[in-house]
C-alpha positions as CSV (number, residue, x, y, z in Angstrom):
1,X,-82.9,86.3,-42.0
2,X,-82.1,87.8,-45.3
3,X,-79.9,85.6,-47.7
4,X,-77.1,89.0,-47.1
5,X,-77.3,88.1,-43.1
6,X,-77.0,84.5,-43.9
7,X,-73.7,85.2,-46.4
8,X,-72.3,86.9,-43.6
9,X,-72.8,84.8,-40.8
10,X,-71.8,81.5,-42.9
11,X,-68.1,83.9,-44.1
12,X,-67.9,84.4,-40.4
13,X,-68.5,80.6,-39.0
14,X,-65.6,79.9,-41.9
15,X,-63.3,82.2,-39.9
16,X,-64.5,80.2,-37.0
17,X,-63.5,76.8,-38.8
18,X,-59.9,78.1,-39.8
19,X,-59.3,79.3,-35.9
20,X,-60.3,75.3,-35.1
21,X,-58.6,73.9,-37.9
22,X,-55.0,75.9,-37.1
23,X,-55.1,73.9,-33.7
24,X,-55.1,70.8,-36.0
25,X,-51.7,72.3,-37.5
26,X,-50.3,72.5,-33.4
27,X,-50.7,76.0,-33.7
28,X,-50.2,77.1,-29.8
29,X,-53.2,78.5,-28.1
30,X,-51.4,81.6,-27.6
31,X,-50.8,82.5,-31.5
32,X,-54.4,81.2,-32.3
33,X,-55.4,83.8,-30.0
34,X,-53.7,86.3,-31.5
35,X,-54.4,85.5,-35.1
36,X,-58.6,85.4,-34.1
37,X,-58.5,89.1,-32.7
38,X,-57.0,90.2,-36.1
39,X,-58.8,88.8,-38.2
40,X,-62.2,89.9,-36.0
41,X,-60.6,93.4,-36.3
42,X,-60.7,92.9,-39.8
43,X,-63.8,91.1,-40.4
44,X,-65.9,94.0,-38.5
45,X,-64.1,96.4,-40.1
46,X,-64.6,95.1,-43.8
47,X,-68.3,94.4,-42.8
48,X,-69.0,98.3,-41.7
49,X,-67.0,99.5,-44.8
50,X,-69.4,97.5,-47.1
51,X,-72.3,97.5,-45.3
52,X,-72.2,100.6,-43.0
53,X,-74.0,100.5,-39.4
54,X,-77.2,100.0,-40.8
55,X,-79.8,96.8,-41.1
56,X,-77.8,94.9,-42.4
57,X,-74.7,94.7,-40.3
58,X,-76.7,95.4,-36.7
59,X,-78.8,92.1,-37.7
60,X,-75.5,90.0,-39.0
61,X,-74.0,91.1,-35.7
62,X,-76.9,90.0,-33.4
63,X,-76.5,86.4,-34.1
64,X,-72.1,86.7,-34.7
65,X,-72.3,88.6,-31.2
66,X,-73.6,85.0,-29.6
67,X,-70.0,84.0,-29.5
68,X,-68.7,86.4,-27.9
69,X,-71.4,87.4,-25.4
70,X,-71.9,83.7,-24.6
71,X,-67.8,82.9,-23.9
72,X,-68.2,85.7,-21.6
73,X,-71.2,84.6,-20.1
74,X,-69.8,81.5,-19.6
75,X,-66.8,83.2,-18.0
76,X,-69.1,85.1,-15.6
77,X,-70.9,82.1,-14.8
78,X,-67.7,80.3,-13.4
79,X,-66.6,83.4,-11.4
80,X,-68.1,82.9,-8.3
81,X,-68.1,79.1,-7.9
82,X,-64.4,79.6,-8.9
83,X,-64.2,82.4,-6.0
84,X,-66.2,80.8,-3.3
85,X,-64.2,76.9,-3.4
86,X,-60.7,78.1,-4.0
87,X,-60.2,80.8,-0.7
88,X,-62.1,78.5,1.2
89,X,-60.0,75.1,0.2
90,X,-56.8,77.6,0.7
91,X,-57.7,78.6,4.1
92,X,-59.3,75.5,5.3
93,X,-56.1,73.8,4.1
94,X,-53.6,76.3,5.6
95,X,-52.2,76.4,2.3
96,X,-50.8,80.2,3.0
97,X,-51.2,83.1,5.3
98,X,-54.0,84.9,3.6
99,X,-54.9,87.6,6.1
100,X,-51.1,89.0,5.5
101,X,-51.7,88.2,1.6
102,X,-54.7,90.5,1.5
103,X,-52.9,93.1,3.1
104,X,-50.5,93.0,0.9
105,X,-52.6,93.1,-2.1
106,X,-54.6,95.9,-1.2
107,X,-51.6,98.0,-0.6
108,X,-50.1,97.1,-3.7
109,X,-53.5,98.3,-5.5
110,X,-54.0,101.9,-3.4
111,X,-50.2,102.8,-4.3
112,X,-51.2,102.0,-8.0
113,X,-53.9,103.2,-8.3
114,X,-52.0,107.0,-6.9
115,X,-49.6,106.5,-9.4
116,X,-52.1,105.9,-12.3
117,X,-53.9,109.2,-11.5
118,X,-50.9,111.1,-11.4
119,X,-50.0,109.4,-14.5
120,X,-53.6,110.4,-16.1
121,X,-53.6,113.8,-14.9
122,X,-49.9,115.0,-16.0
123,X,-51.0,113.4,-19.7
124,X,-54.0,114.9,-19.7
125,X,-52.2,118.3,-18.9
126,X,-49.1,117.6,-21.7
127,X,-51.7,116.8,-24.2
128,X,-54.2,119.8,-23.6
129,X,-57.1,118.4,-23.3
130,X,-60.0,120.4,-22.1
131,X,-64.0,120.2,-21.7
132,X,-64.4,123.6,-23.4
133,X,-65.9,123.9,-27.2
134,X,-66.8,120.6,-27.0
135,X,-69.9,119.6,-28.5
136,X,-72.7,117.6,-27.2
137,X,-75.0,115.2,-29.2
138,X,-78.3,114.1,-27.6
139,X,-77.1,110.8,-26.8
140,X,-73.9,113.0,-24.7
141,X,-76.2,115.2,-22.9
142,X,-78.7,111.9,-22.2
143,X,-75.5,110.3,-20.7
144,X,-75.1,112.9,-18.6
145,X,-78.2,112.9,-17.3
146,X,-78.0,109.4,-16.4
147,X,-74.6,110.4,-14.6
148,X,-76.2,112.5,-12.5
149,X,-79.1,110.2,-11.7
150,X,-76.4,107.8,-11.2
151,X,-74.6,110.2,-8.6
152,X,-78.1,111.2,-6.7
153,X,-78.2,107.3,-5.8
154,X,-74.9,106.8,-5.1
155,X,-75.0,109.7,-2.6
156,X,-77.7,109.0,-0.9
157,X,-75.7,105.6,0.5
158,X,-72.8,106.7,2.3
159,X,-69.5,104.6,2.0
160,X,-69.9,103.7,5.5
161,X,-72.6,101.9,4.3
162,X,-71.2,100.6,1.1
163,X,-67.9,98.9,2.8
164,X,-70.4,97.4,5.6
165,X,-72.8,95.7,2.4
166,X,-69.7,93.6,2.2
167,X,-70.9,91.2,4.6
168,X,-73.5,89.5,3.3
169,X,-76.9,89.3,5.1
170,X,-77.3,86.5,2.9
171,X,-74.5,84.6,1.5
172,X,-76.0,82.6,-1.5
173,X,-77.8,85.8,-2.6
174,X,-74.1,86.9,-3.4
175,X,-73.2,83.6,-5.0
176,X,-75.3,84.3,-7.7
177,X,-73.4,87.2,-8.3
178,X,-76.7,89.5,-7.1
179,X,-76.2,92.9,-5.6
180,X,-73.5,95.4,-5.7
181,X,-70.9,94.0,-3.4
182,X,-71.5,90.5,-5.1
183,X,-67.7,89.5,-5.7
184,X,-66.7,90.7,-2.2
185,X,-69.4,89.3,-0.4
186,X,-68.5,86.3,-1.7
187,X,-64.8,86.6,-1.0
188,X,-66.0,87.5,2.7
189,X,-68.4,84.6,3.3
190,X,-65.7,82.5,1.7
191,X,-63.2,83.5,4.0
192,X,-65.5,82.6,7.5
193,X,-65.8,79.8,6.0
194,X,-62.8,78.4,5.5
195,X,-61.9,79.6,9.0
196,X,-64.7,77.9,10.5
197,X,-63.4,74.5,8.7
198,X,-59.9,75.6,9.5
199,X,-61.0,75.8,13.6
200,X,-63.5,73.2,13.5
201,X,-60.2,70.4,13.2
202,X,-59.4,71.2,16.7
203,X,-62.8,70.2,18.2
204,X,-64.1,67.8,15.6
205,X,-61.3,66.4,13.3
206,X,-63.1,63.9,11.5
207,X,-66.2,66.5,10.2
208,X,-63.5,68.6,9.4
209,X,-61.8,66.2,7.4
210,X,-65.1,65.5,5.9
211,X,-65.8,69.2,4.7
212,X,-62.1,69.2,3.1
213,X,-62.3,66.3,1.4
214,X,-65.6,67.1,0.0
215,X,-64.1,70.9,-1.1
216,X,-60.6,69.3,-2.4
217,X,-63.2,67.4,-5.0
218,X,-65.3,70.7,-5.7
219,X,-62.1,72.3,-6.4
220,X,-61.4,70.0,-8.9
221,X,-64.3,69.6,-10.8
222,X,-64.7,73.7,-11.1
223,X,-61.0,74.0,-12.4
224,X,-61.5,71.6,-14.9
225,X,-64.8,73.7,-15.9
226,X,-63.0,76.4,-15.7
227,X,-60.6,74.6,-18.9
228,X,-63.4,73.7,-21.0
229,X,-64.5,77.0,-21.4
230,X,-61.0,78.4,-21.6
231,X,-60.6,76.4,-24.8
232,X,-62.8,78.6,-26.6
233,X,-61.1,81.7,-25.9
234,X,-59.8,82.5,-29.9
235,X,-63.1,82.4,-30.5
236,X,-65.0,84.4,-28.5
237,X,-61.8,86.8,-29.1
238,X,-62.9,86.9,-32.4
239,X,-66.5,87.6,-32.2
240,X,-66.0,90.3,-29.5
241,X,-63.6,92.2,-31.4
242,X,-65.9,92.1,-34.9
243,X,-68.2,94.1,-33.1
244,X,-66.5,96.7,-31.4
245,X,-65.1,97.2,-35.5
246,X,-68.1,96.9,-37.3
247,X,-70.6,98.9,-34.7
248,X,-68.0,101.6,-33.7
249,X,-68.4,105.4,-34.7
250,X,-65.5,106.1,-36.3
251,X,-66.8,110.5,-37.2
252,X,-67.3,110.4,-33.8
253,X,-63.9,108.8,-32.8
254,X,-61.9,111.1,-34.5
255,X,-63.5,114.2,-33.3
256,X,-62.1,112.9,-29.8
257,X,-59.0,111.3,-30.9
258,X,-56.9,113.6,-29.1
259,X,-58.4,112.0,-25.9
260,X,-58.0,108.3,-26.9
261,X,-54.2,108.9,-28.1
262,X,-53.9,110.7,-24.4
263,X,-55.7,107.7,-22.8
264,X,-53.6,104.9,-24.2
265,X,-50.4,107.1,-24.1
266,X,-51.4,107.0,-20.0
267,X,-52.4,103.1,-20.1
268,X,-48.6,102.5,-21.5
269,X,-47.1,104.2,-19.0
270,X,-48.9,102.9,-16.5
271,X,-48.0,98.9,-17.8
272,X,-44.3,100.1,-18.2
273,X,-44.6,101.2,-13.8
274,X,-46.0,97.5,-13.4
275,X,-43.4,96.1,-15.7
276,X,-41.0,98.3,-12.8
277,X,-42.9,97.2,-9.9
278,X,-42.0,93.3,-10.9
279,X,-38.4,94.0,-11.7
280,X,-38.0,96.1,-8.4
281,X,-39.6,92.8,-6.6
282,X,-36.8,90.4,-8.5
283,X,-38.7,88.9,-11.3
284,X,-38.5,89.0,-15.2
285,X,-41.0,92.1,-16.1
286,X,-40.5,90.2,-19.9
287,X,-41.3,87.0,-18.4
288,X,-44.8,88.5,-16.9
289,X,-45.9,90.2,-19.9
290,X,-45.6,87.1,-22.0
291,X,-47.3,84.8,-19.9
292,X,-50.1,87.2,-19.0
293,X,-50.4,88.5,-22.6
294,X,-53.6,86.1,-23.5
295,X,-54.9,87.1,-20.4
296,X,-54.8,91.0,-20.6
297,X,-55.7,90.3,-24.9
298,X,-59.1,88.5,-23.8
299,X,-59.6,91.3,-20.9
300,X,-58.7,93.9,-23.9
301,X,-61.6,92.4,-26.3
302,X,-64.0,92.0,-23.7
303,X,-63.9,95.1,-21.6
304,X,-64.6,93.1,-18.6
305,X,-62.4,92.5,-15.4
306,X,-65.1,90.2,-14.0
307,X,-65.8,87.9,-16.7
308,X,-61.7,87.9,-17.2
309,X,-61.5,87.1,-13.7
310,X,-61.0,83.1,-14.4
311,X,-58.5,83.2,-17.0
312,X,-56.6,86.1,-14.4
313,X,-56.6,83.6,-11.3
314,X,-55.8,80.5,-13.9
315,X,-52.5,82.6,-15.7
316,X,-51.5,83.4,-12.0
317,X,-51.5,79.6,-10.5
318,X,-50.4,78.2,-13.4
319,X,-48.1,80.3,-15.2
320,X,-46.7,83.1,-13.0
321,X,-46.6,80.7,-9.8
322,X,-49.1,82.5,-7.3
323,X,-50.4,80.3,-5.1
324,X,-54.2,79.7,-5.1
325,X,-55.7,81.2,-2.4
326,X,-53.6,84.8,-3.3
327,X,-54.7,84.5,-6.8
328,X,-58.3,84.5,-6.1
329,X,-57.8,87.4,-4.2
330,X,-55.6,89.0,-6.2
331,X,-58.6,88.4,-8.8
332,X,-61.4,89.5,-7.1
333,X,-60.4,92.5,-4.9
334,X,-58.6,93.3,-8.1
335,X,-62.3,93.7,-9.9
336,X,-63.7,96.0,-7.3
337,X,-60.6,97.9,-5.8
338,X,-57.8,100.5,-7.2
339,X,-58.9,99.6,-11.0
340,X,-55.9,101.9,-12.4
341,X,-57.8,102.0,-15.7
342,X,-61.3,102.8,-14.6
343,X,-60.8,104.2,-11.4
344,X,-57.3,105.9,-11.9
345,X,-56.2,107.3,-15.3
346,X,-60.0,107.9,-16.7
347,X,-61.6,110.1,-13.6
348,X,-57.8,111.8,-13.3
349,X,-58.1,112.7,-16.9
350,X,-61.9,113.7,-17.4
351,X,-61.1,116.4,-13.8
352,X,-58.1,117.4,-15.7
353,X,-60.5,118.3,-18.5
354,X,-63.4,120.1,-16.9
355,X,-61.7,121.9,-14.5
356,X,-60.9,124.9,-16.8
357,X,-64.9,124.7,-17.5
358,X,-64.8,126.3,-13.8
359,X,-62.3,128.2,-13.6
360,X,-59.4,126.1,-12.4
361,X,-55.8,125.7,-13.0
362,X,-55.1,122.0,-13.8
363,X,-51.5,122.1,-13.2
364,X,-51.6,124.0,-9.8
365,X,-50.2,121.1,-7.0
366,X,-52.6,121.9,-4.6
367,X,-55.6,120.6,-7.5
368,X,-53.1,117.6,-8.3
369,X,-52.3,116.4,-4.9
370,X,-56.1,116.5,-4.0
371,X,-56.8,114.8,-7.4
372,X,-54.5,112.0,-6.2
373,X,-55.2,111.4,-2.8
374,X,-59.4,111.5,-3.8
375,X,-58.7,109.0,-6.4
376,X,-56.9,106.8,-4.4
377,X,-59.6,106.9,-1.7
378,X,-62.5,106.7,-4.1
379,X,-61.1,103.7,-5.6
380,X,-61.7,101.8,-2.3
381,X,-64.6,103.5,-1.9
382,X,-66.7,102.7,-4.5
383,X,-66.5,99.0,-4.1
384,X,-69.8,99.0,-2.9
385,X,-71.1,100.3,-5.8
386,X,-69.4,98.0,-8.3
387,X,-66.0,100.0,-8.7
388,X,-66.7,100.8,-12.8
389,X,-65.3,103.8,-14.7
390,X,-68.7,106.2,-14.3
391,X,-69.0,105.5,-10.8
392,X,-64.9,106.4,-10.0
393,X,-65.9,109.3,-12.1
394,X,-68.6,110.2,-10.1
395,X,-66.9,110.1,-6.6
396,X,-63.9,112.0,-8.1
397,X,-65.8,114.4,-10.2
398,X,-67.8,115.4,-6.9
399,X,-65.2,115.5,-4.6
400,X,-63.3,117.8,-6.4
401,X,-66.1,119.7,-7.0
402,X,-66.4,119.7,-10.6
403,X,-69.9,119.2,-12.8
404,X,-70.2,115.4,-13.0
405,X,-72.7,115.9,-16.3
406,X,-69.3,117.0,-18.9
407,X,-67.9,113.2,-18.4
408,X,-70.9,112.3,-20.9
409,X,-68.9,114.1,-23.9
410,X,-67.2,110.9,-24.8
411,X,-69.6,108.5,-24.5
412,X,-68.8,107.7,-28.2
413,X,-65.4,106.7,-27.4
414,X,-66.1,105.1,-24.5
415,X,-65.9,101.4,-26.3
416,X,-62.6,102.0,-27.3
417,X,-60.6,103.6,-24.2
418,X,-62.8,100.7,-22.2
419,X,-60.5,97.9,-23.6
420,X,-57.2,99.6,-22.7
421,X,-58.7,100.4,-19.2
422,X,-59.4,97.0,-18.7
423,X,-56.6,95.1,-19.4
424,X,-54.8,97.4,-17.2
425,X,-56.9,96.9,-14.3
426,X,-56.4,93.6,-15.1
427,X,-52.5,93.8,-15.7
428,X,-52.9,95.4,-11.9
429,X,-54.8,92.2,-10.4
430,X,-52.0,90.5,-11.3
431,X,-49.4,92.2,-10.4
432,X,-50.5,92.5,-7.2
433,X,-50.9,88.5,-7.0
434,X,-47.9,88.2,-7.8
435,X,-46.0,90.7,-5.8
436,X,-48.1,89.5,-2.6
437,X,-46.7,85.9,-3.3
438,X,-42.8,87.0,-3.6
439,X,-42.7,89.2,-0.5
440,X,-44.4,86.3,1.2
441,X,-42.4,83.6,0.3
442,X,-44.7,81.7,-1.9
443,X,-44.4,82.6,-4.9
444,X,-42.8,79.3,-7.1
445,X,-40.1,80.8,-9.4
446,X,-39.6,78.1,-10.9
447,X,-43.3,78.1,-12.4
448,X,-43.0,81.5,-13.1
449,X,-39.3,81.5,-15.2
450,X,-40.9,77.8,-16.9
451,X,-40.7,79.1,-20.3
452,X,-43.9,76.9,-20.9
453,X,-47.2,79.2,-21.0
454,X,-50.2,76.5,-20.2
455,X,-53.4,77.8,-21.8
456,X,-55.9,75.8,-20.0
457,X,-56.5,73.2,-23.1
């Protein structure tokens, strides 16, 4: 490590130090949050201005990037315990009618995700964007060769067979978060569990009682894991958002800002329907969006809806009032299923783009309404394929009949539009939680108007 690398990783462990010393002052968690992503932004930035993307700041970055990449990992390695105990204690316990919760949930996140391409395609149309004259750099044209490799794959499974993968031939393969139906394996296998508990009272009371017991005490032990790591949330804010600043292309960005400005004009939108979709149920859309603004900022930096998927279920239970068992799977279907980010606004807008390429109108309503209803659908179907951005854009891309290999034009930008994309998904995990819970009858209003916002410390 050169003395440079060493300068700069000592300035940034300083930032570190003031982020831990401002808790000293009773800063809230909230505002420490806040204050760590700027001055990430600004560290990254000042580092690339100084240093460029060369040597220097790629080998400063591989040992600042520990912080971030290990509070995510950390995250991700909490997910699935976190998962697996809470539906099964919520079932097992008859804590709420989850089958009708599900239901719920999944229709909340079908109609959104409709809405979200509709949203993408008519900005997409306003703004002009189009695949024509643009030009492709060799990494571009490799991505979209890797699209199509990706697509070859994916077709040769058909989603008959993906939705069936999400029984698990072996449950504890999916508990470590192996395969690509890992999440809702692991929501399925926890399910049949909990039933089996649930049923088992009736024939065997005291084993029952036994399991239940045992579970309540699991469950309590993960959540208070799942704390610990919350606590280091500013900083792994910090770290993540110094290197999307100081590795980013910014030539490149510009070239495409058109689309960015178009992407987050859509994502905007899109937050201002949920904000809609909370009033319309009866609750404070303010209300939501401050207690679940630490949430979508750490699902924003880390461009991950998985390894946000603790501090989603922990801001619905504890701040917005959703009981557990509809959090969790508010949480996870909410990572594999009508994404309105990845698997909405971003196909919706890349068909809107390349469909002049071939010839077709982009604003006719026969190309919209099939844009919408093959979006929808292909947000569902993907799940067993992981439900990310380039495999939505795969199944819409090819359904409508337009060249998948074009999406790898903004591979440069990609980074950037990622975070917006993800804290809406996010924001749409949630707001499906929560909605479930009101129309049920379990949501606790009085958690979610407390004007107290508990951060997991």
């Amino acid at each position: 490590m050169t003395l440079t690398v060493l300068a700069i990783v000592a300035v940034f462990c300083v930032c570190l130090y003031s982020i831990s010393f401002m808790k000293k002052l009773n800063i809230s968690f909230n505002l420490r949050t806040i204050i760590a992503m700027v001055i990430g932004i600004i560290f990254g930035a000042l580092l690339q201005l100084i240093f460029g993307r060369g040597e220097v700041t790629t080998k400063a970055m591989s040992w600042i990037t520990l912080v971030g990449s290990g509070y995510v990992r950390l995250l991700r390695m909490i997910v699935f315990p976190l998962i697996f105990v809470s539906i099964t204690k919520a079932i097992a316990n008859q804590e709420q009618n989850v089958g009708k919760a599900a239901l719920r949930i999944m229709a909340v996140l079908m109609v959104t995700v409709a809405i979200s391409a509709l949203v993408g395609a008519v900005t997409s149309n306003l703004f002009g964007l189009t695949a024509e004259g643009l030009q492709s750099s060799d990494a571009e044209i490799a991505r979209g060769q890797k699209m199509m490799d990706t697509y070859d794959n994916f077709e040769s499974k058909p989603i008959q067979q993906q939705i069936l993968e999400i029984i698990p031939t072996n449950p504890f393969y999916a508990l470590t978060g192996q395969g690509s139906n890992a999440t809702l394996s692991t929501v399925f296998f926890a399910a049949m569990l909990g039933l089996a508990a649930l049923l088992l009272k009736r024939t065997n009371a005291k084993s029952a009682d036994a399991f239940i017991s045992m579970l309540n005490a699991f469950s309590d032990v993960i959540m208070r894991m799942v704390r610990i790591v919350l606590r280091i949330t500013p900083y792994g804010v910090m770290a993540l958002m110094a290197n999307v600043t100081a590795t980013s292309n910014f030539s490149e960005v510009l070239r495409l800002l058109s689309f960015i400005i178009a992407s987050y004009v859509a994502i905007i939108i899109m937050f201002i329907i949920h904000g809609l979709i909370i009033g319309i149920s009866g609750l404070n859309p303010i209300t939501f969006f401050k207690k679940s603004m630490p949430n979508l900022m750490f699902a924003f930096t880390s461009r991950s809806s998985s390894g946000a998927l603790p501090i989603t279920i922990s801001n619905m239970e504890e701040n917005l009032g959703v009981p557990t068992g509809i959090a969790n799977l508010a949480g996870s279907l909410g990572t594999s299923i009508g994404q309105n980010g990845c698997a909405g606004i971003y196909p919706a807008m890349l068909a809107v783009m390349i469909a002049p390429t071939v010839g077709i109108d982009p604003w006719s309503i026969g190309f919209l309404a099939k844009l919408i209803i093959v979006t929808a659908l292909g947000s569902f179907g993907i799940v067993g394929v992981g439900g990310g951005a380039t495999f939505a854009a795969i199944v819409v891309l090819s359904s409508m009949g337009l060249p998948i290999e074009l999406a790898g034009l903004l591979i440069a930008i990609e980074p950037l539009i990622d975070m917006g994309r993800t804290a809406l998904n996010v924001s749409d995990s949630i707001v499906a939680g929560v909605v479930a819970a009101k129309r049920g009858g379990v949501l606790s209003e009085e958690i979610y108007n407390r004007s107290e916002i508990i951060s997991g410390e």
